[in-house]
NUTORKE-524199 format. One record per residue (C-alpha): x, y, z; residue in one letter. Coordinates in steps of 0.25 Angstrom, whole numbers, padded with zeros to 4 digits, always signed. Each point is the difference from the previous one (the first is absolute). Layout:
N
XYZa/...
END
This chain:
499
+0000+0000+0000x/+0006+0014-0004x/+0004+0011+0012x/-0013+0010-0001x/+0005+0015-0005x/+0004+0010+0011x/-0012+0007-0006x/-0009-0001-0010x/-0010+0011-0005x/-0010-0006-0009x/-0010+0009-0010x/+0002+0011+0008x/-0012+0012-0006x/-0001+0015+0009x/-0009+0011-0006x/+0000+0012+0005x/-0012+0011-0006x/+0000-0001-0013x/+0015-0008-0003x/+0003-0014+0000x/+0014+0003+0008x/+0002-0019-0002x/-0006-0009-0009x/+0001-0014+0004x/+0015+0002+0004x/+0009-0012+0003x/+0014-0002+0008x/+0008-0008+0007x/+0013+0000+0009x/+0006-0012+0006x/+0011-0001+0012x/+0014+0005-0005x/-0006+0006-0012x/+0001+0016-0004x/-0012+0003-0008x/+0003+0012-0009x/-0016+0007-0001x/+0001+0009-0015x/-0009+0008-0007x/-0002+0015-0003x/-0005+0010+0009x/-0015-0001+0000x/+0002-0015-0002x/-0005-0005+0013x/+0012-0002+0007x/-0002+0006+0012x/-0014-0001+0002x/+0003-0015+0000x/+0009+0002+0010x/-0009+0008+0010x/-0011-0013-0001x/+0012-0009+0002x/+0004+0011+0015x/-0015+0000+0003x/+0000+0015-0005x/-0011-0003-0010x/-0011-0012+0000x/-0003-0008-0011x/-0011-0002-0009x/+0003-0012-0003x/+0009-0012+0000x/+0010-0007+0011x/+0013+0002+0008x/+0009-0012+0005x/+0010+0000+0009x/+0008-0015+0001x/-0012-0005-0006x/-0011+0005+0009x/-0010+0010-0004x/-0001+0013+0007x/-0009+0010-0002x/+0009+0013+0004x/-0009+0010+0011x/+0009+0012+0001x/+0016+0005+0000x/+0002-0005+0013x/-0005-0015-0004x/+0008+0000-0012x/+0012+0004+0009x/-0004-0011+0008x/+0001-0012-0010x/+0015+0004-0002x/-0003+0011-0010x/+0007+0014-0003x/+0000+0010-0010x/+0011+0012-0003x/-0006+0010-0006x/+0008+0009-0011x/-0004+0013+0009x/+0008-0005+0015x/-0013-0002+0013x/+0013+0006+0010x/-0002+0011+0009x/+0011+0009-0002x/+0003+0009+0014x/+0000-0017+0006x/+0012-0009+0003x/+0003-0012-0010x/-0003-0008+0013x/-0015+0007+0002x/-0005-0002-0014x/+0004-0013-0001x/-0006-0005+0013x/-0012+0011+0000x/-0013-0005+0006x/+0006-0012+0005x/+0012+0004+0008x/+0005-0011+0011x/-0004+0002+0014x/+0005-0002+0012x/-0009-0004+0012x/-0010+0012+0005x/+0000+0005-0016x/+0014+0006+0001x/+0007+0001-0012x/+0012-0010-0002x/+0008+0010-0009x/+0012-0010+0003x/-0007-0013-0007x/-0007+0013-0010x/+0015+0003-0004x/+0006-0015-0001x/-0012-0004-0009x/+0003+0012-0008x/+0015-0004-0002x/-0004-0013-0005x/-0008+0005-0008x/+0009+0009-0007x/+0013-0008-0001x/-0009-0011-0008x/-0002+0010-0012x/+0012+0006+0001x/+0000+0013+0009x/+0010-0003+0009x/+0006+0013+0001x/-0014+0006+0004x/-0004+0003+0014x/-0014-0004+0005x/-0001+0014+0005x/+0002+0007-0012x/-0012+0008-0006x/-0006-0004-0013x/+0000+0015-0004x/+0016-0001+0000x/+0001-0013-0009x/+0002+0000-0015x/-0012-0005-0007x/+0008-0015-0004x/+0000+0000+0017x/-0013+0003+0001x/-0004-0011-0009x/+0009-0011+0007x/-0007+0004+0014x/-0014-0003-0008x/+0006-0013-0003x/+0005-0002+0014x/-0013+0004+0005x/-0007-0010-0007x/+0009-0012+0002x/+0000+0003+0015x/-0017-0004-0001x/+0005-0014-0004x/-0006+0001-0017x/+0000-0011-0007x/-0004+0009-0012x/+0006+0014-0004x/-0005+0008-0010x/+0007+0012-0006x/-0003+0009-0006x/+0010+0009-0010x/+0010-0002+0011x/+0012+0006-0009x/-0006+0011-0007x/+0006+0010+0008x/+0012-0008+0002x/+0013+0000-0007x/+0008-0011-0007x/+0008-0004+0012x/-0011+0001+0009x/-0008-0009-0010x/+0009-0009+0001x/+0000-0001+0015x/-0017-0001+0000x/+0002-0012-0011x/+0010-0007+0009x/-0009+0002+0013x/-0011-0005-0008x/+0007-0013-0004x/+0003-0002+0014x/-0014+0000+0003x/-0002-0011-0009x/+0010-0009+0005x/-0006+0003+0013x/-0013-0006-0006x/-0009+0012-0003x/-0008+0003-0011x/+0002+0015-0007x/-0009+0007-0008x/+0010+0012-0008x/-0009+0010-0007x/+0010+0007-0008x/+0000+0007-0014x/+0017-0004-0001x/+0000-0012-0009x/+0015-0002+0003x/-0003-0001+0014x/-0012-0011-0002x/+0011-0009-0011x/+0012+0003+0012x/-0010-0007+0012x/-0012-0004-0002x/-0003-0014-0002x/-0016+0001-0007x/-0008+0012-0005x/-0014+0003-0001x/-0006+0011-0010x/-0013+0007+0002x/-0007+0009-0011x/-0009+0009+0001x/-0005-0007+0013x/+0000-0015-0007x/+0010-0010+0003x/+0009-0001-0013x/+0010-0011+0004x/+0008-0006+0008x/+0014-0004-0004x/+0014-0006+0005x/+0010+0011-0001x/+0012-0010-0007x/-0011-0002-0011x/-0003+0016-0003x/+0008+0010-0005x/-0002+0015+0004x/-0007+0002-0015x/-0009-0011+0005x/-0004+0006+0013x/-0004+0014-0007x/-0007-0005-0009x/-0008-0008+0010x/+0000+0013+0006x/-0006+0009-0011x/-0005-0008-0008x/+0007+0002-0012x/+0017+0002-0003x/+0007+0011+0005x/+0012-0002-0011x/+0005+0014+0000x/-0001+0004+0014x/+0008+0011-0003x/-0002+0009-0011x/+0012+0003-0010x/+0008+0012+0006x/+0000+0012-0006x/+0011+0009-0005x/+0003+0013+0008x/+0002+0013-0003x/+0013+0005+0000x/-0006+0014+0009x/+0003+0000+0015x/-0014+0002+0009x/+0004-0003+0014x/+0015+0004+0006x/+0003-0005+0014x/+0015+0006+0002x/+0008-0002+0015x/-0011-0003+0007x/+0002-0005+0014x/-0010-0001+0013x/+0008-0001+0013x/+0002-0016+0004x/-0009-0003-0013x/+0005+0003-0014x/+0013+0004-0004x/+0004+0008-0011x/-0012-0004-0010x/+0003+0003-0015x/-0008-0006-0012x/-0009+0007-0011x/-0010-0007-0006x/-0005+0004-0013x/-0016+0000-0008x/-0006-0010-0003x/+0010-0009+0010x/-0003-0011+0010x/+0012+0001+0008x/-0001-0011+0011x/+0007+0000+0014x/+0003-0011+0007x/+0005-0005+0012x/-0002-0008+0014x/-0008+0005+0011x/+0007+0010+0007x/+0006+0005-0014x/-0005+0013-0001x/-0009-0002-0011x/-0014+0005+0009x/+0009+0011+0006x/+0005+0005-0015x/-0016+0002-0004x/-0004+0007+0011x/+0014+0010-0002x/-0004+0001-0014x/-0013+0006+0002x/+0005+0011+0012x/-0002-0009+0012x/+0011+0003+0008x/+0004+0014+0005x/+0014-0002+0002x/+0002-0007-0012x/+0013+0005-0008x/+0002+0002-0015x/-0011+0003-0010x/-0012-0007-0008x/-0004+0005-0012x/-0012-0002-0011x/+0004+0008-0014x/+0009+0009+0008x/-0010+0003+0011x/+0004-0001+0014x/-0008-0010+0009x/+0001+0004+0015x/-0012-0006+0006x/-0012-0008-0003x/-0009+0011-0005x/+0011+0004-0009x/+0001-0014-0004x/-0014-0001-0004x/+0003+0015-0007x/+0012-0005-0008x/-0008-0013-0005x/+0005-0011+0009x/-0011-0009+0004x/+0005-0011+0013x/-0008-0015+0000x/+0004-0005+0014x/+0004-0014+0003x/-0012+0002+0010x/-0011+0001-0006x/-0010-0002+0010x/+0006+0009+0010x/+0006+0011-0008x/-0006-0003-0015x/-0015+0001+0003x/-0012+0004+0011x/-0005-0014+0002x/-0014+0006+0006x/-0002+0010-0013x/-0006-0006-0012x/+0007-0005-0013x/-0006+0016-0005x/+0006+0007+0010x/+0013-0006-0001x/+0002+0002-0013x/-0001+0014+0003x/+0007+0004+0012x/+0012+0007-0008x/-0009+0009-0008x/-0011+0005+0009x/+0005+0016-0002x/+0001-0002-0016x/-0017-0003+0003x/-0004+0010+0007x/-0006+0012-0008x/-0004+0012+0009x/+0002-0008+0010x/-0010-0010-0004x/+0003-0015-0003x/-0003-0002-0015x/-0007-0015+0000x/+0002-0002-0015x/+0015+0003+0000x/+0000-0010+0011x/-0006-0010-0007x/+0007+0003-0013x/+0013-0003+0008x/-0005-0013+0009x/-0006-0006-0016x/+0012+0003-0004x/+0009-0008+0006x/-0010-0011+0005x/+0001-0003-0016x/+0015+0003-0003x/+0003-0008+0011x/-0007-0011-0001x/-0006+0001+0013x/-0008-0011+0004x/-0012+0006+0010x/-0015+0001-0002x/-0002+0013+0004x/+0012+0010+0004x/-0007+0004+0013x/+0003-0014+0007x/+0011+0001+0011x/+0014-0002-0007x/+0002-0010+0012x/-0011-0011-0009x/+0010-0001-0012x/+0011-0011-0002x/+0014+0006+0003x/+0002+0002-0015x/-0012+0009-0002x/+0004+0007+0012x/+0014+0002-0007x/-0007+0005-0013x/-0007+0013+0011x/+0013+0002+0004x/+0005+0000-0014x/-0010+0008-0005x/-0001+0009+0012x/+0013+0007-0005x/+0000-0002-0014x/-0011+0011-0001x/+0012+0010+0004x/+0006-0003-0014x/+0012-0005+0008x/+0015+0004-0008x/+0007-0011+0009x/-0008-0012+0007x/+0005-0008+0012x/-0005-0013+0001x/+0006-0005+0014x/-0005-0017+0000x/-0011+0003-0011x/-0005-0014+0001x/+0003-0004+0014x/-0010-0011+0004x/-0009-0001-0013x/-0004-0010-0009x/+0008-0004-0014x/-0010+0005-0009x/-0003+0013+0009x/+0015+0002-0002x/+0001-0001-0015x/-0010+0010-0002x/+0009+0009+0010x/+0012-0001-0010x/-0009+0002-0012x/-0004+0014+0005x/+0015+0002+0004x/+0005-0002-0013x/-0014+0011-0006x/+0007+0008+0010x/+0014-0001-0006x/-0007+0001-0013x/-0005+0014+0005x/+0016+0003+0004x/-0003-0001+0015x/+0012-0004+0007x/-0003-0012+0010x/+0009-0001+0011x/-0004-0016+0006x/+0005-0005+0014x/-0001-0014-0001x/+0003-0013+0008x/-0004-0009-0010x/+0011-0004-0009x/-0007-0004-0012x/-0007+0013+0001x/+0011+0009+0000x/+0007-0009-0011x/-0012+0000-0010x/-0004+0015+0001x/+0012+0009+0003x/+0007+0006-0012x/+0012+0002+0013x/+0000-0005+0013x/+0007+0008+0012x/+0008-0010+0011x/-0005+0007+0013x/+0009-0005+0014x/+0000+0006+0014x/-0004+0014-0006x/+0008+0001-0011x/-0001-0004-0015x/+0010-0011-0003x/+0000-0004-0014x/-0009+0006-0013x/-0002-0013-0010x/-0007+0003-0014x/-0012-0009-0004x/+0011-0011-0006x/+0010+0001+0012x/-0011-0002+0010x/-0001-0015+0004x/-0004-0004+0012x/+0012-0006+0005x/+0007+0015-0001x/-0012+0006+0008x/+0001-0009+0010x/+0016+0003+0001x/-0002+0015+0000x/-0011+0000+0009x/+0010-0008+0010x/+0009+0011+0000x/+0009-0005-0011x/+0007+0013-0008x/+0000+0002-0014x/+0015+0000-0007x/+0003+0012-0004x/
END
């Protein structure tokens, strides 16, 4: 007789008004198995998810665990039969200790209902060393932890309720290669320890490197299931999307030979030193560089964020001091954030998509409702939007629609240079193809796209030159036939060009 899956989740259907989120859904995970869950945002990924951590009831269907049938009543039942979601946003409490978020709510006692902050703090370690945080104090707050840290005391947290299934949710997105590497390896541990993982990730590299199955959902239906040694990423995305994404990216264009953006000496005390690149119209010039580079830092110096910044930024000779002047000369900044610093989650699609040009509306002090529409119109259809009407919150659309507002937020300034900081950070393959198609319209127009990137096939496939960014400071400029990512890797370490 076979050894019953870990779990099993059979013909899985939720409606909510008016959308059928699952259709008859399938999965299964067995013990040392990691499950790699794919499909494009809106596929049904998470909402799948939230029935499985008792977020979300069923309409129909059946869960197993081990081979018994369950009918899952809440969070804290899901928890219960040994099962723990990560979601992408962190549920830590910042101004809190590493110790007092992992043991919130259920904090070991001691006899009168004393708190045993000894056994608190020995737990904690134990916790910590088994995912690798050995140098971090269970005292430390998790508003003074990077966010790789923060991510690994989730984990932590979550082994220390004994789950037997973890599900993770874009764990990497905001990670860089090194980092990645360490979640991937924590992550076979797991395995080995006889867990079973659910990785929801849009990095196909990361599912072939270490997962062991995948299973692929589409517009809320159950596509497939596969084992990864018999797929190939051109497989997975067309599972995905339903049809081949041969040309990824689109062919690069040729640059003018006009300068639009100099960036000469700049240095921000114990953060940049001594900048100097130009980047020319119609250019994508990519920056790269490990976390910690410089590359977040270089953005935010380019468009007058730093009062004691040294040097000079420039748009067609004119000198950027600040952000206003930024916005004045024509530079247009797409954070890495995009939910924290890209839009207003709580303000509808409309409103977003407005926010930069409210005093170009006015007239006599009056809002002008058909410019406004005009303008929202516009980029819903230029854009490619996907929303039914522009006044839902921006907080219901899919991370690339959301990365579309942002887009289209600033592209309504006529931008001369565009920075594009992670511009497809935690969206789905075909979400991010159209991204590149509107970056290469932009080239077209002869914006000059300045890209910081952590993905490698990203920067490699856009960039017409890539910059080598380490501890502040450029280290190496590769043209588009130089680049590999061999050289990127070694520049980005701290290796120094010949002269």
């Amino acid at each position: 007789m076979s050894t019953p899956a870990l779990l099993e989740m059979k013909q899985i259907s939720k409606e909510f008004p008016g959308v059928k989120a699952l259709d008859n859904v399938s999965i299964r995970v067995n013990q040392s198995e990691i499950l790699a869950l794919l499909g494009e945002n809106g596929a049904g990924k998470s909402t799948l998810m939230k029935v499985l951590a008792g977020v979300h009831q069923p309409n129909n269907g059946e869960i197993y665990i081990n081979g018994n049938q369950v009918t899952i009543q809440g969070p804290k039942h899901s928890q219960n039969l040994g099962i723990s979601i990560i979601y992408q946003e962190f549920n830590l409490i910042p101004h809190m200790s590493v110790a007092e978020n992992i043991f919130i709510g259920r904090e070991p006692r001691k006899t009168k209902g004393i708190l045993d902050r000894k056994q608190i703090k020995h737990e904690t370690r134990k916790w910590l060393d088994r995912v690798g945080l050995n140098k971090i104090s269970p005292d430390t707050l998790i508003a003074n932890l990077s966010v790789a840290e923060q991510q690994l005391v989730e984990i932590a947290k979550t082994l220390s309720f004994n789950s037997k299934i973890i599900i993770m949710d874009e764990p990497t997105a905001a990670l860089n290669d090194e980092e990645t590497n360490k979640l991937l390896t924590i992550m076979k541990e797991l395995k080995q320890q006889g867990m079973g993982v659910i990785f929801i990730t849009h990095r196909l590299e990361e599912v072939l490197v270490v997962a062991d199955s995948i299973a692929v959902l589409r517009d809320g239906k159950y596509i497939g299931s596969a084992l990864v040694k018999d797929v190939t990423k051109d497989d997975m995305v067309t599972m995905m999307v339903g049809r081949e994404l041969t040309e990824l990216f689109p062919v690069k264009g040729k640059p003018s030979e006009l300068v639009c953006l100099e960036v000469k000496d700049v240095s921000v005390p114990g953060i940049l030193e001594n900048i100097d690149f130009t980047a020319k119209k119609g250019e994508i010039l990519g920056i790269a560089g490990l976390m910690g580079s410089g590359r977040t830092e270089l953005s935010k110096a380019i468009f007058g964020m730093y009062s004691n910044m040294t040097g000079t930024v420039k748009v067609d000779s004119k000198l950027v001091k600040s952000p206003r002047g930024a916005i004045d000369a024509g530079i247009a900044l797409v954070t890495d954030d995009r939910k924290q610093e890209g839009l207003v989650l709580g303000l509808s699609v409309y409103e977003n998509l407005l926010l930069p040009t409210y005093r170009k509306i006015f007239r006599f002090g009056i809002q002008q409702k058909r410019k406004k529409d005009e303008i929202v119109n516009r980029w819903v259809n230029d854009l490619k939007i996907k929303v039914h009407d522009p006044k839902v919150e921006v907080r219901t659309l899919s991370g690339g629609n959301q990365q579309k507002v942002v887009l289209g937020k600033w592209l309504q300034m006529n931008p001369k240079v565009l920075i594009l900081n992670e511009p497809t950070r935690g969206i789905d393959v075909g979400a991010k193809a159209e991204i590149y198609q509107i970056m290469k319209r932009l080239t077209e127009d002869g914006i000059s796209i300045i890209m910081m990137s952590s993905e490698m096939p990203e920067l490699l496939g856009l960039s017409n030159r890539i910059l080598v960014m380490n501890e502040g400071r450029i280290t190496a400029e590769l043209s588009q036939n130089e680049a590999t990512q061999e050289k990127i890797f070694y520049y980005a370490s701290g290796g120094v060009m010949n002269a």
